[in-house]
Backbone as ProteinMPNN parsed JSONL, in Angstrom:
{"seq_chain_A": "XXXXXXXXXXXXXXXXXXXXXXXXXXXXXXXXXXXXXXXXXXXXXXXXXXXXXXXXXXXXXXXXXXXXXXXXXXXXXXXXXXXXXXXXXXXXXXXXXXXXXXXX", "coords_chain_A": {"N_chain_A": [[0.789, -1.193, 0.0], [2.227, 1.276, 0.205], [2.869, 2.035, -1.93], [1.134, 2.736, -3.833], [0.015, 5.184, -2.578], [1.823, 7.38, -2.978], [1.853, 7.487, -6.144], [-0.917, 8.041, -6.184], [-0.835, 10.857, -5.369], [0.819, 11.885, -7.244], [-0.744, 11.681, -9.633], [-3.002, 13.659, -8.86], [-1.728, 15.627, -8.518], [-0.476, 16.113, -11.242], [-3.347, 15.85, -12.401], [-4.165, 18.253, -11.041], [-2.626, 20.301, -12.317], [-2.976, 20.019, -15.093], [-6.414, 20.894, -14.926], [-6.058, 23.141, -14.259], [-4.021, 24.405, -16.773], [-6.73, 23.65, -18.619], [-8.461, 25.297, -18.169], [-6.947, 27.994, -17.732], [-7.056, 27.53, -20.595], [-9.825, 28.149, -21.158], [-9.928, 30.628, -19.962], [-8.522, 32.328, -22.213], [-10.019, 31.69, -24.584], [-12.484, 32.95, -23.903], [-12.145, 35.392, -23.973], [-10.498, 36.072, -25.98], [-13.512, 35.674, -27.609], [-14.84, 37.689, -26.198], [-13.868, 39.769, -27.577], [-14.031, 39.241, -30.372], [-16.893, 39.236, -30.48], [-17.14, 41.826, -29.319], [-15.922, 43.33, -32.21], [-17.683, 42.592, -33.671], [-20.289, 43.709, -32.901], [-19.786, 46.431, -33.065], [-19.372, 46.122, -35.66], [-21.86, 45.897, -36.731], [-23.276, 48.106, -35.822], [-22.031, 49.88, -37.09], [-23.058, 48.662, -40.003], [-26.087, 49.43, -39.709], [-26.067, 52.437, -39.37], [-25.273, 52.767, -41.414], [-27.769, 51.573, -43.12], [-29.548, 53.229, -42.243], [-28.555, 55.663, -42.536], [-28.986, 55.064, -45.863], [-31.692, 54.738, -45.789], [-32.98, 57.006, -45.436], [-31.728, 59.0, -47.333], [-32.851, 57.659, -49.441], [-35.853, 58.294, -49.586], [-35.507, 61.027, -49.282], [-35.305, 60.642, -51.924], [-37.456, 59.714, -53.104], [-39.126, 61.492, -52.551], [-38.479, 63.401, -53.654], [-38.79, 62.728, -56.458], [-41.709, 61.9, -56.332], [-42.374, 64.762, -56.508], [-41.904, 65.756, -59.114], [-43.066, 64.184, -60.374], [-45.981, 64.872, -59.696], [-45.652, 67.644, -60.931], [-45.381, 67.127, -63.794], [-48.043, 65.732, -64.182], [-49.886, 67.793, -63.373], [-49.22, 69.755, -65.141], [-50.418, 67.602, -67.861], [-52.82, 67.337, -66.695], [-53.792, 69.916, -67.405], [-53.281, 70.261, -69.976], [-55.289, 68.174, -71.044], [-57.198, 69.384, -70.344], [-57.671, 71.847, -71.952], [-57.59, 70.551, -74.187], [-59.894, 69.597, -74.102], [-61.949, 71.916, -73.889], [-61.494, 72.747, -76.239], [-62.633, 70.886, -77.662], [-65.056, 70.97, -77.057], [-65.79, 73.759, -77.537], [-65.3, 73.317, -80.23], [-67.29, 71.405, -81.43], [-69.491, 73.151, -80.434], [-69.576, 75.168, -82.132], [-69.943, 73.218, -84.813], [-72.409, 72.235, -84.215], [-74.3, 74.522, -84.075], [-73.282, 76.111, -86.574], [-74.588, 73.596, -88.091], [-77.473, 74.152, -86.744], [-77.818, 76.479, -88.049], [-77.791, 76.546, -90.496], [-79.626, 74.688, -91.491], [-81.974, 76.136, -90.778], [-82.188, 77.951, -92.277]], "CA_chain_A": [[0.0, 0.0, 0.0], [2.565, 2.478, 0.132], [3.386, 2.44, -3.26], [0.346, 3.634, -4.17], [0.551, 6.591, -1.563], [2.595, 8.332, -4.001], [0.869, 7.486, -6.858], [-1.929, 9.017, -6.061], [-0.827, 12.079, -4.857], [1.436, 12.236, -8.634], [-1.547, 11.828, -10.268], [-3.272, 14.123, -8.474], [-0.724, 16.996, -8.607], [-1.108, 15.846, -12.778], [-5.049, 16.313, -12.698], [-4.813, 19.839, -10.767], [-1.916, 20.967, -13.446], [-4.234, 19.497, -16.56], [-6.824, 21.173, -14.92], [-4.694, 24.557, -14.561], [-4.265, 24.31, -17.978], [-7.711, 23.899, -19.639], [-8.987, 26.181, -17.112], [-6.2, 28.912, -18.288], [-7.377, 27.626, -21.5], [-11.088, 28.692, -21.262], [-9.941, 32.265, -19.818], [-8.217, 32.796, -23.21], [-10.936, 31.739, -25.497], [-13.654, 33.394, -23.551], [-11.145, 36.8, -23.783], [-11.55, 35.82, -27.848], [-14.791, 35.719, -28.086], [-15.149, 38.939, -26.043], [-13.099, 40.878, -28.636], [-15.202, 38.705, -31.781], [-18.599, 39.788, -30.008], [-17.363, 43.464, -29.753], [-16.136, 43.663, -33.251], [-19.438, 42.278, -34.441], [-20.81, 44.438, -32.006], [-19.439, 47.438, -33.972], [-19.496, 45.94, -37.565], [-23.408, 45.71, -36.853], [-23.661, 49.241, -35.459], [-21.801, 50.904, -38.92], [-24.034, 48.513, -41.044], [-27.258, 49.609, -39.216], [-25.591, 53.234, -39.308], [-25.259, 52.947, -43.101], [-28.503, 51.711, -43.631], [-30.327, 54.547, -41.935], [-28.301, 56.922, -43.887], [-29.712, 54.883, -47.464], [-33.044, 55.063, -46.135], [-33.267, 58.438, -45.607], [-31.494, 59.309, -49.144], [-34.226, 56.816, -50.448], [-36.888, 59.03, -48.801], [-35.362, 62.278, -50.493], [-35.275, 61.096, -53.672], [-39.09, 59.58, -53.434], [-39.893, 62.684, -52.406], [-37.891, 64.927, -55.025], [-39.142, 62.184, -57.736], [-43.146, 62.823, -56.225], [-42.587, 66.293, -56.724], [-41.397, 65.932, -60.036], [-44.238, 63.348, -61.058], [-46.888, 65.636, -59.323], [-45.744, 68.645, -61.655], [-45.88, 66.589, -64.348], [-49.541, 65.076, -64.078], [-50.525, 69.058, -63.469], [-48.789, 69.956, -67.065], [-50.918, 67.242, -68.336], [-53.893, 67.951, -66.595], [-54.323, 71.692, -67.819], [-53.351, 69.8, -71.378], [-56.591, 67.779, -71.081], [-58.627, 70.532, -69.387], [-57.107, 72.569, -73.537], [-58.161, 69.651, -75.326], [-61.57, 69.273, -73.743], [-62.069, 73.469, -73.637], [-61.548, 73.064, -77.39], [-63.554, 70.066, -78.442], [-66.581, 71.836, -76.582], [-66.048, 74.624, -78.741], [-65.494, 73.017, -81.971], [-68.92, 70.924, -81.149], [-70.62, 73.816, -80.46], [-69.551, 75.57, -83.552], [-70.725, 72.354, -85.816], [-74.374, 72.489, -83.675], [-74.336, 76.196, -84.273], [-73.282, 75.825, -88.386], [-75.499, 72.766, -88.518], [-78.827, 74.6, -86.52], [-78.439, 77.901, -88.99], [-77.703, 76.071, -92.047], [-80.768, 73.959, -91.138], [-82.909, 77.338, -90.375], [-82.474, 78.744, -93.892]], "C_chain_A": [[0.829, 1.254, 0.0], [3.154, 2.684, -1.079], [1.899, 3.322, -4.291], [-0.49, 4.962, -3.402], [0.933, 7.479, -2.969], [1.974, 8.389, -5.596], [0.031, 8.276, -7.289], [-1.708, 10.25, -5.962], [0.082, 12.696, -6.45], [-0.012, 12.417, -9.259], [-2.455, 12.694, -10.021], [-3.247, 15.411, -8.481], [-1.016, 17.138, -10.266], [-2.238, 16.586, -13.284], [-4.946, 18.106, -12.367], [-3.969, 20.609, -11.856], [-2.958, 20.966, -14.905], [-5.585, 20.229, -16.448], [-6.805, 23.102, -14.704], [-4.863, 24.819, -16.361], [-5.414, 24.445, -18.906], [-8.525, 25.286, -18.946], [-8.624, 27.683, -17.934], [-6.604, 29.095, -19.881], [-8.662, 28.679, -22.473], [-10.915, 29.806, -20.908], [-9.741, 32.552, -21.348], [-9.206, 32.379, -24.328], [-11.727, 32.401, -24.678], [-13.09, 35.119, -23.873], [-11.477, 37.093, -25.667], [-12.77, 36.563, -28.334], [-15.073, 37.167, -27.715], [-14.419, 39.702, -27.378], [-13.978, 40.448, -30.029], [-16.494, 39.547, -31.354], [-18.637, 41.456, -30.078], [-17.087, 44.107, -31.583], [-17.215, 43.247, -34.149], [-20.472, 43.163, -34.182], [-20.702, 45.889, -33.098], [-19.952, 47.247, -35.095], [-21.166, 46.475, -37.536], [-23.944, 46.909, -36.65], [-23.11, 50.156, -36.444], [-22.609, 50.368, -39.82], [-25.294, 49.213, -40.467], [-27.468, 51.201, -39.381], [-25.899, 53.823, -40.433], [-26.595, 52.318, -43.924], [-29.858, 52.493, -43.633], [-30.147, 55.577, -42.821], [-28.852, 56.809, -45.356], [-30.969, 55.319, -47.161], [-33.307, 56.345, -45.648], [-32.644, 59.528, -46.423], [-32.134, 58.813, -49.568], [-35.074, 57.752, -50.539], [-36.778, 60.152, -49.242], [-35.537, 62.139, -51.699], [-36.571, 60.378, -54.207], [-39.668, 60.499, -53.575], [-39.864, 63.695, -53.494], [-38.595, 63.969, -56.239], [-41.379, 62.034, -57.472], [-43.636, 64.023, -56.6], [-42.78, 66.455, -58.141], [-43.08, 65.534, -60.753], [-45.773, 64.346, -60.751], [-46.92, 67.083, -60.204], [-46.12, 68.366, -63.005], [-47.401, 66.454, -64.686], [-50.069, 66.419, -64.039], [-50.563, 69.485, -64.828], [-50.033, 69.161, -67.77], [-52.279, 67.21, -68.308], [-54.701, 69.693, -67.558], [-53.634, 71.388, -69.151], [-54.75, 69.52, -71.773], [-57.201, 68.887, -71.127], [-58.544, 71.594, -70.79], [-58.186, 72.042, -74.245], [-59.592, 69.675, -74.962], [-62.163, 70.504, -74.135], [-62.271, 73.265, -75.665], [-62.297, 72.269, -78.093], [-64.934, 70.816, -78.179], [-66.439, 73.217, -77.55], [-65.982, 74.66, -80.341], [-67.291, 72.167, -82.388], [-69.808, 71.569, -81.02], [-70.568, 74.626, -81.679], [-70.037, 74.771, -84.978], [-72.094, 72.52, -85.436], [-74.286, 73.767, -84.294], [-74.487, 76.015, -85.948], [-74.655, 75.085, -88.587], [-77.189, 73.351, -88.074], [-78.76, 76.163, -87.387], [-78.151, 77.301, -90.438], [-79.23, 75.06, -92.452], [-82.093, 74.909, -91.574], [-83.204, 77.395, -91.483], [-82.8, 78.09, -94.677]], "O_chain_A": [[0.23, 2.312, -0.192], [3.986, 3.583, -1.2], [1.896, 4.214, -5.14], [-1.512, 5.504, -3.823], [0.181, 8.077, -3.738], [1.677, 9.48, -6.082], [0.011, 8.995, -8.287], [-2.525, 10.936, -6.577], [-0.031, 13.889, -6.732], [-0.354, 13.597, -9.326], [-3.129, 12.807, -11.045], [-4.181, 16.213, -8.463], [-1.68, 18.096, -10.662], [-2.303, 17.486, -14.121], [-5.413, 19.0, -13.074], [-4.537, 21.579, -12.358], [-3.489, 21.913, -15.485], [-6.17, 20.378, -17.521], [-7.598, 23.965, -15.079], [-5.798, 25.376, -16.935], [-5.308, 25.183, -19.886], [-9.118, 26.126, -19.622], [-9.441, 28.375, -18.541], [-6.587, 30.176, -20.469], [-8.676, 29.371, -23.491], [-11.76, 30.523, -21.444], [-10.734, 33.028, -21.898], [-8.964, 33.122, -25.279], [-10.997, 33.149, -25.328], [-13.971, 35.973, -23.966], [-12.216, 37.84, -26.309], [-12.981, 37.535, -29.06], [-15.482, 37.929, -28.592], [-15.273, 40.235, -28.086], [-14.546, 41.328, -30.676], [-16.936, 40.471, -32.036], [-19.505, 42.192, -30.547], [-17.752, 44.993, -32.12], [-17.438, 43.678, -35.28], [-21.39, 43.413, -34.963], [-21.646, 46.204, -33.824], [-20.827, 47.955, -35.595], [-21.573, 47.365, -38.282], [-25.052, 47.09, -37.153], [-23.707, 51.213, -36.647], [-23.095, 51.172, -40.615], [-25.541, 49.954, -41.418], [-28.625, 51.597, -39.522], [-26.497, 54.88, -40.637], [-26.645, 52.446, -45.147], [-30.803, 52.518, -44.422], [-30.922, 56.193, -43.553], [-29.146, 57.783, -46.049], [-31.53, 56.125, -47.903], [-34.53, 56.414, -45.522], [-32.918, 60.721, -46.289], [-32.434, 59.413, -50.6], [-35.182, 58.215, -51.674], [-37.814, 60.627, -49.707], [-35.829, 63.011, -52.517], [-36.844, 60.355, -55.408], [-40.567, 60.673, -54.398], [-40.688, 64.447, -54.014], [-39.025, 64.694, -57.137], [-42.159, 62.088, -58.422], [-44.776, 64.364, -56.914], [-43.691, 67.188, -58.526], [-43.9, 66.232, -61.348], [-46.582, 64.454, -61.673], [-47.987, 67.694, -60.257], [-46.985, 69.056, -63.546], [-47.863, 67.197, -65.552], [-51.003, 66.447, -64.841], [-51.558, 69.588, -65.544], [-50.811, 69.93, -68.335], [-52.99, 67.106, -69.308], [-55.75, 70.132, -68.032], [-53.28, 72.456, -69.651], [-55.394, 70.225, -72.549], [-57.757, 69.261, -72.159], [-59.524, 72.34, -70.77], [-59.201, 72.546, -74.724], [-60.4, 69.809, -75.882], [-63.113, 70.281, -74.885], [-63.27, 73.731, -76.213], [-62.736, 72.704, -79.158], [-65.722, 71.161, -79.06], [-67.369, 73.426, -78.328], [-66.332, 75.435, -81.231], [-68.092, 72.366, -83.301], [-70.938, 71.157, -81.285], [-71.634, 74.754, -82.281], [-70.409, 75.361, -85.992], [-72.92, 72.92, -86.257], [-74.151, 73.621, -85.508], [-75.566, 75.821, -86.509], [-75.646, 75.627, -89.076], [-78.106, 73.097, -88.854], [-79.727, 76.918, -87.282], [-78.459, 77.953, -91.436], [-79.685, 74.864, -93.579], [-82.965, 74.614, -92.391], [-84.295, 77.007, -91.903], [-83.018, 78.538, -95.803]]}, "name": "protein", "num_of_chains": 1, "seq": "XXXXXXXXXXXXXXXXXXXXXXXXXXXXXXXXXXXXXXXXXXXXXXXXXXXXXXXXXXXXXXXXXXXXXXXXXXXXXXXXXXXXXXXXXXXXXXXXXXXXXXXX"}
């Protein structure tokens, strides 16, 4: 029995070193990851950054291309509102011709 006295207590001393070790291990990956998690951390806060800034250049240039389209559609309105103004007076000028040419 006293040979395995010593033994034990080697193997022992072994385990708490081995466990030293992975131990020391897991500080330095967990140290890792902190530094991965903050530069993700970041990356995610310039993309999120940069896609606020598109959508509110989107949002100007809906707006400036509404404006545009809205001046537009007016132009063409008060085209119509021509064309109509003038058929009503060419229609009433044929009634008109046609009820005195009729008369006589």
């Amino acid at each position: 029995m006293t040979v395995e006295a010593p033994k034990r207590t080697r193997t022992d001393e072994r385990l708490d070193d081995l466990s030293e070790k992975v131990g020391g291990g897991f500080a330095q990956v967990d140290k890792r990851f902190e530094r991965v998690e903050k530069r993700m951390d970041d990356g995610f806060a310039r993309v999120d950054a940069d896609i606020r800034e598109l959508r509110g250049e989107v949002r100007g240039d809906v707006a400036a291309l509404d404006a545009k389209f809205d001046a537009k559609f007016d132009k063409l309105d008060a085209k119509f509102n021509w064309l109509t103004l003038s058929l009503l007076i060419a229609a009433l000028g044929i009634i008109g011709t046609m009820i005195g040419t009729s008369a006589s």
